[in-house]
N, C-alpha and C positions, 0 to 999 in steps of 0.2 A: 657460249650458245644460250639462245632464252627459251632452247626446247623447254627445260626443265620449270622453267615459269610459265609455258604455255599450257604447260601439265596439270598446275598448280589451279591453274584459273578456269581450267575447263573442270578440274573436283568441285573445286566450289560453285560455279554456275550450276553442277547440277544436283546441289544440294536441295533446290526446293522440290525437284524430280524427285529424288531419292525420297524426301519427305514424305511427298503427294503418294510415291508407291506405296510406301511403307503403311502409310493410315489407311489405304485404300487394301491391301492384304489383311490389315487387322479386321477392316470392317465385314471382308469376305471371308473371314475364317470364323467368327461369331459364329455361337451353333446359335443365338436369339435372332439372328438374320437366318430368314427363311432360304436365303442365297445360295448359303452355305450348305445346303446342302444338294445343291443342283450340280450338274454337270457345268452348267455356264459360270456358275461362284465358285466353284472348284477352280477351273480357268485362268481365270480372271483374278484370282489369290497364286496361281501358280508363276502368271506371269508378271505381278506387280514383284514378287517374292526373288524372280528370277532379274529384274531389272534393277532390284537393288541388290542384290547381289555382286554384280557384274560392273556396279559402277560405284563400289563402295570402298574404301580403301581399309584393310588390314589392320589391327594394331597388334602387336606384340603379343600373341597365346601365353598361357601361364601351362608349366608340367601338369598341375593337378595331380600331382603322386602323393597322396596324404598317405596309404600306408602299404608295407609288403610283405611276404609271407617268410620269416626266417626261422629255420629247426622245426617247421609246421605250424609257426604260433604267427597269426598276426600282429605286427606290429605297427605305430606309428612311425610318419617321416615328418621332420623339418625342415623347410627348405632355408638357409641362412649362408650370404653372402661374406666371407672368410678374407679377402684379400681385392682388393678392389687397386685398379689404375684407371685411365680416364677414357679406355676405347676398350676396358673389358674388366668382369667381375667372376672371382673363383665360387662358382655355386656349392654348396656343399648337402647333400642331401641324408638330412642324421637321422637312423634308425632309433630309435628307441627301445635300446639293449642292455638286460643285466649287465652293471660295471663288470663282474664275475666272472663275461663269456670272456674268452679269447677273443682280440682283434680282430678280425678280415683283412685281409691286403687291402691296402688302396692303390684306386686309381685316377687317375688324372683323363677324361675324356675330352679330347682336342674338338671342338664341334667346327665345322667350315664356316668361316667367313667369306661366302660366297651368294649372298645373298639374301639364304633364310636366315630363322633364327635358329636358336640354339635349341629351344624346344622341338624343331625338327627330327631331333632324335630321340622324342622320347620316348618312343619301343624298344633304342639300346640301353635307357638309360634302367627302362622299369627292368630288362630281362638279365641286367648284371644285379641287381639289388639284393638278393634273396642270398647274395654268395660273397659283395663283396662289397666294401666303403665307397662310395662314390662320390666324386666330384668331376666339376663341369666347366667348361670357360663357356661365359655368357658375353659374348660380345656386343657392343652399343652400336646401334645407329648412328652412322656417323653425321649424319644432318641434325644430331641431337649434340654434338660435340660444339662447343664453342672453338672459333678459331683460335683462342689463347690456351687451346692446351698444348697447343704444338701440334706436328705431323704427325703419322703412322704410315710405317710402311714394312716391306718384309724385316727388314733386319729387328724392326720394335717389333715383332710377330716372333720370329725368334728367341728375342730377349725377354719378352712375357713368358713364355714357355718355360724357360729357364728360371726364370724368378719364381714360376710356381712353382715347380721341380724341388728345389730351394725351401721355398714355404713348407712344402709337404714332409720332405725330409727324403732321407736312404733308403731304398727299397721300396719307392713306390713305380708305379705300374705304369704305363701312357697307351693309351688307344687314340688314333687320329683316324677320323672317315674323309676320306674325299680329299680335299683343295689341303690340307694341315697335314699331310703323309708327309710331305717335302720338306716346311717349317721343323715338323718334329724330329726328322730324319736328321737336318742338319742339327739341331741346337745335342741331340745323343751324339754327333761325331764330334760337336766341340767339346761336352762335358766331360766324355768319354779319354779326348785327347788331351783334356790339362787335368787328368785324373782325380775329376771331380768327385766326392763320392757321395753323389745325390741323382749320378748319372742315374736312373731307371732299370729293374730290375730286368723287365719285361718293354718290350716294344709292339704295340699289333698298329698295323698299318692293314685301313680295308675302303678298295675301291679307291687307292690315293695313282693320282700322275708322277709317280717317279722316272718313268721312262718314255713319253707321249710319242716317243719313234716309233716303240711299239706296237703293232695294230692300233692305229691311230683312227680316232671319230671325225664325228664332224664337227665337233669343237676344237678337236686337234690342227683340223684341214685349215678351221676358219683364221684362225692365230699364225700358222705360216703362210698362207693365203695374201690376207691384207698386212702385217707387218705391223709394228709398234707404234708407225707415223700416223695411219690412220685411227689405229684408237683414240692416241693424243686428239687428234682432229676431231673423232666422231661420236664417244662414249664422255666423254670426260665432261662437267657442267657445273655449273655452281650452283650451290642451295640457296634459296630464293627466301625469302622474309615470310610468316616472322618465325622461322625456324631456329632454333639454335645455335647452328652449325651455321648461319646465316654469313654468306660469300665463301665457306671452305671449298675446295674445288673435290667433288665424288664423283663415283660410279654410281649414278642411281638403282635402286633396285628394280625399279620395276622394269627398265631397261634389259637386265639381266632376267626376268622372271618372265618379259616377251621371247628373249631368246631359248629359255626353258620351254617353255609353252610352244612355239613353234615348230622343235623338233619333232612333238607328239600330237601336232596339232588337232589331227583326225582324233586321235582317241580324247584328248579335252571335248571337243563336240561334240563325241555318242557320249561322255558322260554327264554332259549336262541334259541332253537331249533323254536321257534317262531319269534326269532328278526331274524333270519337268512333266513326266510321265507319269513319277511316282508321286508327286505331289498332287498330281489330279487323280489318280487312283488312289489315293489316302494311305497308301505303303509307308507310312510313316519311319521305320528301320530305316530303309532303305535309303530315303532323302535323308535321313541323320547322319550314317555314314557318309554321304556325302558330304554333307554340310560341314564335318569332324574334320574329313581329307581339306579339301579348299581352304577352309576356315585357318587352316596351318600352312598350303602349299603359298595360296594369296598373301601373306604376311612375311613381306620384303623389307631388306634395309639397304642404306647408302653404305656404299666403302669410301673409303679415302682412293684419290687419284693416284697416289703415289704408292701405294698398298696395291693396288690392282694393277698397274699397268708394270710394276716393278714383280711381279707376279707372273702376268703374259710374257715379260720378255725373257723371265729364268727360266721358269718352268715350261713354256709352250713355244716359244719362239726357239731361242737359244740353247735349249736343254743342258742346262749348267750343270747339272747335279752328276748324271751318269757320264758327262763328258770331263769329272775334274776340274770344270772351271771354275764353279760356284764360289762366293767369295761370303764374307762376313761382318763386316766391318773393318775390313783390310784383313783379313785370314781364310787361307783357305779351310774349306769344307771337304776333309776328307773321311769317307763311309769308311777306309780301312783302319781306320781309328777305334772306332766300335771292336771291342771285344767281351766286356763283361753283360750289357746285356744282352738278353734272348728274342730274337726276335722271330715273329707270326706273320705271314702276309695272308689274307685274304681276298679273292675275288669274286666275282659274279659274272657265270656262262655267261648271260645274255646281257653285259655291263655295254651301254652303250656311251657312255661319257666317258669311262677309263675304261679303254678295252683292256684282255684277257693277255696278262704279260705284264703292262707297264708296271702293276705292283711289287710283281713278282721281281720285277727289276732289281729291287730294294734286296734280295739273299746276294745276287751277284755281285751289286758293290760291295757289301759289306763280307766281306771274303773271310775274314778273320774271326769271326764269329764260329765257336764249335759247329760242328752239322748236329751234336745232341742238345744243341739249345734254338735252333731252329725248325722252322715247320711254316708250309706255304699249304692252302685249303682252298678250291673251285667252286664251288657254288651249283650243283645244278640246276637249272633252271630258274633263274632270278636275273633281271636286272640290275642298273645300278642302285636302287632304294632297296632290293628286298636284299643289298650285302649288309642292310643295319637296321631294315623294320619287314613286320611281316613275319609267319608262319616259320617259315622257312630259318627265319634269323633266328626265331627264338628256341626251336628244336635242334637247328644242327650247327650253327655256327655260335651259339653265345654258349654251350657246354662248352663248346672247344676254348675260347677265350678261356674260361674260366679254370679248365684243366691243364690248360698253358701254364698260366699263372702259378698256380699251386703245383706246378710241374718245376717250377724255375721262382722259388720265394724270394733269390738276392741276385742280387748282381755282382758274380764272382771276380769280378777283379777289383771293386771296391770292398768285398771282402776279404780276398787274399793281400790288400794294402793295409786294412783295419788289423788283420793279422800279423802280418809283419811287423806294425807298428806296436801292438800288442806285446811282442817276445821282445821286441828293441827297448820298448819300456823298463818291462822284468826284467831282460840285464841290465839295463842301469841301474834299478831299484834295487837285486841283489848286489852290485858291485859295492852302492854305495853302502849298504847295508856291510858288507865284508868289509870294508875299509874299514868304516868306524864300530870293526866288533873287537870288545877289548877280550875274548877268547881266539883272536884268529891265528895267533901264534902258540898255542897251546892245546889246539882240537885237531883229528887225523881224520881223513878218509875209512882210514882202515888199519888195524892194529899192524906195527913195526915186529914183525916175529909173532909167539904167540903172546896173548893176551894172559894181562896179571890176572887171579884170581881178586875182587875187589870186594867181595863179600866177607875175605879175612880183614877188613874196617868195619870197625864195631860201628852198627845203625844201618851199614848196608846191606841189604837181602838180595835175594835173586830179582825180586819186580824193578828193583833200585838199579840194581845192576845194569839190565837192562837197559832203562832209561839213561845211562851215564855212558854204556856201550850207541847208543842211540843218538846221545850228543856230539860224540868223539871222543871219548874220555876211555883209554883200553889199559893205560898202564899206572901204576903208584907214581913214577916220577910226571906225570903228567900232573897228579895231582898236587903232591908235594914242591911243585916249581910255582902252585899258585901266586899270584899278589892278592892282597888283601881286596881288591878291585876286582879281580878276577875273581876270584872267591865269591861274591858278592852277584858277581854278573849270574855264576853260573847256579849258584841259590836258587835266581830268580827263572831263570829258563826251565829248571824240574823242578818248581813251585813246591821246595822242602821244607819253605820257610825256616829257613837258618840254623838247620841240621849239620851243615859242615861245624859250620862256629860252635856250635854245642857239646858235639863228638868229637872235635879238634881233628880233624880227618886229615887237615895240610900234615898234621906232627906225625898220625899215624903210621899216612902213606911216604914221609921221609923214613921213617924207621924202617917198614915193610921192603921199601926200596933198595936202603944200604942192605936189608938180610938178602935180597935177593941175589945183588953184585957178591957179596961177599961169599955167599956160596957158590 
């Protein structure tokens, strides 16, 4: 299709527009232009303001989370990229913390690759900070990908997951919003099932499509609707020059961010129809929050075709997941596999993209999981955005995440394998230890009758005593049966430094022994 070049070329034609607005807003907003201060330059700055707006294309937001408030103390944040593959990078956001303090859990937050970017959630990311290590998958634009690095599609979405899992280590955390419940959902049933022990301690799944049979939207409706042919036919295009990703076959975003835009049509138009207000009445606040919102919703990426459509037809067509059929690179995807981590679902009353249920979906398959390591949380009154930005996330749902977590620090079946492995070791270690102890045929559990008096061998006292009843050592012939080896051994285990040898204790307790038999 040459929509996507028709795209292309209608940005650029109206670059010199956007130009012309833009200088034409500057000149109207001058306070040394007398314009500027009328109602008609007011206007006339509102509407150059509003037309490049609207015809300008997005680039990539930055988090902007330089620092957060941890133990009461502010701190700085780094943001530094940890693990990089070529359709997505492990963001890592580092506090600047006493070496001294204890750790925080980490976590891994799955951001959707579903069109925006990943700074789309930067409300979940800044309201876990104060409590816990956080990292982020940043995914790339895929019209930024050269065709030579190969494909991407769900199962490489899967296998990323897992390979961070992996990077991070045992005991870290996973949160997925949105489109990556299902990805994450499945790569825990595999790690889970080859008793990986990197599987995730904690699992939160919020606003994810596990179950779209569910009280189904009308994103749900539109996917069984037209069917997988028409995507192929209708959605699917190629990136047009001189783009990177230049002939790879995507989903273009903006594609996806008209169909976002359409469901809520009306309310996009009274809210620009408001910044356009506020901008002639000089409410300055007011057109910044907007400008904050847009400035981030506006800012779209391509998916790969094979990523998306292999997407539509698991999860929205087919429903692979809660029906068993879901596969993995030739394996099934089984949720009763899951048992050591704990899993959270969240959702939102008023969730119009993943209705009320499909998440929930996610406690029923995973059946095997304790009921004291799980927990499912509604939302009242929010949307699908406000189940991970907004008021509401940051008061009643991001405590709960985090008391999850620290409710559930490991992932007990990777611990009780670590454990087992742990004791399995120690007997080896002692066995081997007992084999090669040149006392093992000469020390006791416990005294054969009653115990010699051993303190009748001159050097030995009662503290001595002791420590030789301590070793195994209860009677004279025990001692007196020594080898000169043995002797030596056991010098060295009550650290007498060569007390027997000095006090001849082997002759002693030969003697002490015959008076003993002989009486």
């Amino acid at each position: 299709m040459l929509f996507y070049h028709l795209y292309e070329m209608n940005h650029a034609a109206m670059s010199p527009v956007r130009a012309a607005a833009d200088m034409t807003r500057l000149c109207f907003q001058n306070p040394l232009n007398p314009m500027s201060h009328t109602q008609v330059g007011r206007t006339v700055a509102a509407s150059c303001e509003m037309l490049e707006r609207v015809t300008r294309r997005y680039g990539k937001p930055e988090f902007e989370l330089d620092t957060t408030v941890v133990d009461g103390k502010e701190v700085d944040i780094t943001e530094e990229i940890i693990w990089a593959k070529p359709f997505c990078g492990l963001l890592h956001f580092k506090r600047d913390l006493p070496q001294s303090r204890k750790d925080d859990p980490k976590i891994l937050i799955v951001s959707p690759m579903s069109g925006h970017y990943a700074t789309l959630l930067r409300g979940t990311v800044e309201a876990l900070l104060p409590n816990l290590d956080v990292y982020i998958t940043d995914w790339e634009d895929a019209r930024q990908v050269p065709v030579a690095d190969g494909r991407f599609d769900l199962d490489d979405y899967i296998e990323y997951i897992m390979q961070m899992l992996h990077y991070l280590g045992p005991n870290t955390h996973v949160l997925a919003v949105c489109q990556p419940s299902v990805p994450v959902y499945a790569a825990v049933a595999l790690m889970e099932e080859n008793g990986d022990k990197c599987a995730p301690a904690t699992m939160t799944l919020m606003g994810g499509p596990i179950d779209t049979r569910e009280a189904p939207t009308a994103v749900n409706d539109l996917a069984v609707e037209k069917g997988i042919d028409w995507f192929k036919r209708n959605v699917v295009m190629e990136v047009p020059f001189p783009h990177k990703g230049f002939t790879r076959q995507v989903y273009p975003g903006f594609l996806q961010l008209s169909g976002f835009m359409s469901m809520n049509l009306d309310r996009h138009m009274v809210a620009h129809r408001d910044f356009f207000q506020h901008l002639i009445e000089g409410d300055g606040d007011s057109a910044e929050k907007h400008r904050d919102f847009y400035d981030e919703y506006l800012a779209v990426m391509d998916l790969t075709s094979e990523f998306y459509l292999q997407t539509v037809e698991t999860v929205f067509i087919e429903h692979s997941l809660p029906k068993g059929e879901m596969m993995h690179r030739g394996k099934m995807v089984d949720p009763k596999k899951i048992t050591g981590t704990a899993l959270f679902t969240v959702e939102g009353e008023n969730d119009d993209i993943s209705g009320v249920g499909q998440t929930q979906a996610a406690q029923k398959l995973a059946e095997n999981i304790p009921s004291s390591r799980r927990l499912h949380y509604i939302q009242p009154g929010v949307g699908h955005y406000g189940v991970f930005n907004g008021s509401k996330y940051r008061s009643e749902i991001a405590p709960r995440i985090v008391k999850f977590i620290q409710d559930n620090p490991r992932n007990v079946r990777a611990e009780q394998v670590s454990k087992r492995a742990a004791k399995k070791t120690l007997r080896e270690n002692t066995s081997e230890k007992i084999a090669g102890d040149p006392l093992r045929e000469i020390l006791l559990a416990e005294p054969k009758g009653a115990a010699d008096d051993l303190q009748l061998i001159s050097g030995v006292g009662p503290k001595l005593e002791r420590a030789l009843n301590g070793a195994g050592i209860f009677h004279y012939w025990q001692i007196a049966n020594l080898t000169e080896h043995q002797a030596a051994a056991l010098d060295d285990r009550l650290d007498i430094r060569g007390r027997m040898v000095r006090d001849n204790w082997v002759e002693q307790a030969r003697r002490l022994n015959e008076t003993v038999h002989s009486n």
